[in-house]
C-alpha positions in Angstrom: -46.8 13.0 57.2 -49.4 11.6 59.5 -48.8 8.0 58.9 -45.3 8.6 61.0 -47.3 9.8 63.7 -49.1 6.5 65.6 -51.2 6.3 68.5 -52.9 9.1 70.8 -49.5 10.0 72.5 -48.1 11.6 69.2 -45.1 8.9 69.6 -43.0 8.7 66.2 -43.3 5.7 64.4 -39.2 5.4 63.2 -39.3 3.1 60.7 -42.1 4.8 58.8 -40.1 8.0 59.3 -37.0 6.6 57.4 -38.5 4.6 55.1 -40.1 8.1 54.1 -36.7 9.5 53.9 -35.2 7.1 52.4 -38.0 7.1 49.4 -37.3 11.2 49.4 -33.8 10.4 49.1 -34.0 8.1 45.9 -36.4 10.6 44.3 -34.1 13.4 44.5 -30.6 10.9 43.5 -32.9 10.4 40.6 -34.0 14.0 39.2 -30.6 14.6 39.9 -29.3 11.9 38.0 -31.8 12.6 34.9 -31.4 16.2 34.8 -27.3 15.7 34.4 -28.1 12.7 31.6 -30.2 15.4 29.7 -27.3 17.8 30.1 -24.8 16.0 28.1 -27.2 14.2 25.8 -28.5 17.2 24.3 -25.3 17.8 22.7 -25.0 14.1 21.5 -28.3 13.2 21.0 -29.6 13.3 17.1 -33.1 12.9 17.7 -35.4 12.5 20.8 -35.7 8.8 20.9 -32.2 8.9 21.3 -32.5 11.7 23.6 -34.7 9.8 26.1 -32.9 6.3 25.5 -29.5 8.7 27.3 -32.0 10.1 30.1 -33.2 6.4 30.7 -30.0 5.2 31.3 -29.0 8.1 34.1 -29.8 5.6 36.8 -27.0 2.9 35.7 -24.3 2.5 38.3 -20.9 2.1 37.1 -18.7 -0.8 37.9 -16.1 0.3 40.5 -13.2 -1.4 42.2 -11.7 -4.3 41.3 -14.3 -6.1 43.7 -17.0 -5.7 41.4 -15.1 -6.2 38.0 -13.8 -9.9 39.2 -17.5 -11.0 40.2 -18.4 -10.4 36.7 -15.1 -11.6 35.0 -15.9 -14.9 37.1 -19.2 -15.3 35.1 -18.0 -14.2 31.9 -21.0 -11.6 32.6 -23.6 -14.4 32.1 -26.5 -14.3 34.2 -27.0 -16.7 36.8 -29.2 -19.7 36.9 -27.6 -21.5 33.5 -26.7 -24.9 33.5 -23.1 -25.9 34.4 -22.6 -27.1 30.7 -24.2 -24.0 29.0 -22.1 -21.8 31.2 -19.0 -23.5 30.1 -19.8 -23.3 26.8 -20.6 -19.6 26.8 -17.7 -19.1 29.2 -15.8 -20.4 26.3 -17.7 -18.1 23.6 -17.0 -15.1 25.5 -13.4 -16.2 25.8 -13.0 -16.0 22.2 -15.3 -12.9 21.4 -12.4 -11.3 23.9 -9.5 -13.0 21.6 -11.1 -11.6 18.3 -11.8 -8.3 19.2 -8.2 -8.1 20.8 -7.0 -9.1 17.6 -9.2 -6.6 15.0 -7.4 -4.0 17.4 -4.3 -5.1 17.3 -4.9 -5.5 13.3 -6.2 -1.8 13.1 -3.1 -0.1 15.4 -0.6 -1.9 12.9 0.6 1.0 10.4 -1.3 3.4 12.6 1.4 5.8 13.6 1.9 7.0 10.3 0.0 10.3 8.9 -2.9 9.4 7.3 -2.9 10.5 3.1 -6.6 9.6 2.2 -9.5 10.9 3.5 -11.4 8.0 5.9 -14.8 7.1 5.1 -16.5 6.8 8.3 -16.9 8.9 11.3 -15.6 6.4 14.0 -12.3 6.3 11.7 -12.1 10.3 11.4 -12.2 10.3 15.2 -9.5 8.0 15.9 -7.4 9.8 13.3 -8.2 13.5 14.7 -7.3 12.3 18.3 -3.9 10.1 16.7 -2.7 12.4 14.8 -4.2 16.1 15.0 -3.0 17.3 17.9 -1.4 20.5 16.6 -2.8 23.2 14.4 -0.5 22.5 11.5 -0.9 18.2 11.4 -5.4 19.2 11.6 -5.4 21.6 8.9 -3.5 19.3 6.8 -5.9 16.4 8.0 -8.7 18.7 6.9 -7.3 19.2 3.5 -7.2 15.5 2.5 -10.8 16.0 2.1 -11.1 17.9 -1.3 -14.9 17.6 -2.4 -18.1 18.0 -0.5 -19.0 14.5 -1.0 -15.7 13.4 1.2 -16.7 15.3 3.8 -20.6 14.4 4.0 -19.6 10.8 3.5 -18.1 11.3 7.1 -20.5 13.4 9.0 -24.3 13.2 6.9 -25.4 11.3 10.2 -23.4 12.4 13.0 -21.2 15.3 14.0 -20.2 15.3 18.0 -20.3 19.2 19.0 -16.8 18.7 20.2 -15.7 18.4 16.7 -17.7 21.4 15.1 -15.9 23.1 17.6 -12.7 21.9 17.2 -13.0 22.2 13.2 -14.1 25.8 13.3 -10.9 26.9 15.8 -8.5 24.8 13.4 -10.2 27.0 10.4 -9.7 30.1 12.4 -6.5 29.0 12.9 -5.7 28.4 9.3 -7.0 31.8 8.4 -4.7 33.9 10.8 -1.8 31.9 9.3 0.9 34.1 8.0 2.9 34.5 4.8 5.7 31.8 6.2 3.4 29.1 5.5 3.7 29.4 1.8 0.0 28.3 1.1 -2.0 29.4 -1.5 -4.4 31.9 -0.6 -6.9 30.8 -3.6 -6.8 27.1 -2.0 -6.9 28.4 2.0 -10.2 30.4 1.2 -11.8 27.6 -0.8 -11.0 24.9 1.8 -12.4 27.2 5.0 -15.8 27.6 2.7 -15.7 24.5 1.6 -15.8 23.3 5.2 -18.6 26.1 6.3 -20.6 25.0 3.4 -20.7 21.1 4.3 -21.6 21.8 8.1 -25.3 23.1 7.8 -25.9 19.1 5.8 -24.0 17.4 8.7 -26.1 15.2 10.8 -27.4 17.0 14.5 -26.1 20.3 12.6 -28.7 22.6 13.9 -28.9 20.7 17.4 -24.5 21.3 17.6 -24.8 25.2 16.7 -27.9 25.9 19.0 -25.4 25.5 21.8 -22.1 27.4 20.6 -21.3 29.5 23.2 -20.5 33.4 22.4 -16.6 32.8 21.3 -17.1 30.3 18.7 -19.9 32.1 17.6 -16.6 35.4 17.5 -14.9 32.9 15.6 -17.1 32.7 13.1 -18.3 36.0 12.4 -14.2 36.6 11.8 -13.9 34.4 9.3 -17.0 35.1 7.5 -16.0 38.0 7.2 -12.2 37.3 6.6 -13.8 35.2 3.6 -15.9 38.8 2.3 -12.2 40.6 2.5 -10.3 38.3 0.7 -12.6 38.6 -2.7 -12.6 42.6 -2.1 -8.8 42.1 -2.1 -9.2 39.9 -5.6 -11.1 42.6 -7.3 -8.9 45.5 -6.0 -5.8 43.3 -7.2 -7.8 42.7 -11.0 -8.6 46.4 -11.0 -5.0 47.1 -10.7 -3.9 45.0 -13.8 -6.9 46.3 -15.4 -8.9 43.2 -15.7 -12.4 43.0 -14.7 -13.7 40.1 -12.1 -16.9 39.2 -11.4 -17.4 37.9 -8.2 -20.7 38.6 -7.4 -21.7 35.4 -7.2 -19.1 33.9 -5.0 -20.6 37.4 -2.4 -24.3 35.7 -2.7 -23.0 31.7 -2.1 -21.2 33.1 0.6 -24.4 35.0 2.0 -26.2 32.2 1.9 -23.9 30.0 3.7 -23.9 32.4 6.6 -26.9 32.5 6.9 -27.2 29.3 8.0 -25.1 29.9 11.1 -26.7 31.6 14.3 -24.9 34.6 13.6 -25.5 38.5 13.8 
């Protein structure tokens, strides 16, 4: 740039030259910074107001060491420039905003260890229950089957489903669907709890943001249980056949069609 250049000698002016530099600097820590943000929030963003809210945050610094932590614990995280007596008296507020939220927690984790037998109502409780108590196969499929009817399931998820869950629900029903014989379940009740599952998803909140981004195995995953799903009526008819009845499950072949279609699958 010229401005760094002064006087007829050519001589360098230094400070112009870093402030430069420095200004380059910032601008590049902050595309940087924004185009990470809009990364990861456009798997957990539902709309684009949200969207941009995530991207507008990208420059906020997290606290770090426990230098920084005590110089806001020592004002209670109220801004300077309040009066001695309304500091105290906030000071105080905060104190027992700190005492009640350690309590609802303490409240909430009472019980908590044992396997939940109702399905929750809420997302933030499903969450805390998947990563409680589903850590194996066996304890998330029979998580999942608490939830017996459509309407339990979109009373969780009709506003929000994180992409990590989709995911994580569609390798449990994989899961469930390779199960063998030793598992003594039903195979009636297996196939209607994997479509009732695939059916609810497309009417989950971000649904169509979430399978956008499924990379090429979950998208394996499903195809193989679609098409587990198509096998296991062809066995049902063959098995009628055999006895001599007749079953019409022509219908169940066009619901289940029409469910995959809603899934960016070949």
């Amino acid at each position: 740039s010229s401005s760094i250049i002064g006087g007829e000698d050519g001589t360098i002016d230094l400070e112009s030259l870093s402030r430069e530099i420095s200004l380059d600097l910032a601008k590049e820590e902050r595309y940087r910074a924004e185009d990470s943000m809009k990364k990861r929030a456009i798997y957990n963003s539902k709309d684009y107001d949200e969207f941009r809210a995530f991207v507008s945050c990208s420059q906020l610094k997290p606290i770090r060491g426990k230098k920084e932590m005590s110089e806001l614990l020592m004002t209670g995280g109220i801004p300077t420039g309040i009066s001695s007596r309304n500091r105290r008296r906030k000071r105080k507020d905060v104190k027992n905003k700190r005492v009640s939220k350690d309590a609802v927690t303490l409240a909430d984790c009472k019980g908590g260890s044992s396997f939940p037998t109702e399905p929750v109502s809420t997302y933030m409780e499903f969450q805390r229950d998947w990563l409680r108590h589903c850590k194996k196969v066996a304890d998330q499929i029979k998580y999942l089957s608490l939830f017996e009817s459509s309407d339990s399931i979109l009373k969780v998820f009709s506003i929000e489903m994180d992409a990590t869950i989709l995911s994580d629900i569609l390798k449990c029903l994989h899961s469930f669907m390779l199960f063998d014989e030793k598992m003594e379940v039903n195979e009636k009740k297996r196939r209607n709890m994997i479509v009732l599952w695939l059916s609810c998803f497309p009417k989950c909140g971000r649904f169509h943001l979430n399978v956008a981004f499924l990379d090429d195995n979950e998208k394996a995953l499903l195809r193989s249980i679609f098409d587990w799903l198509h096998q296991q009526l062809d066995l049902s008819r063959r098995e009628m056949e055999k006895e001599g009845l007749t079953l019409n499950l022509n219908d169940e072949d066009e619901i289940l069609e029409m469910i995959r279609q809603q899934y960016p699958i070949s």
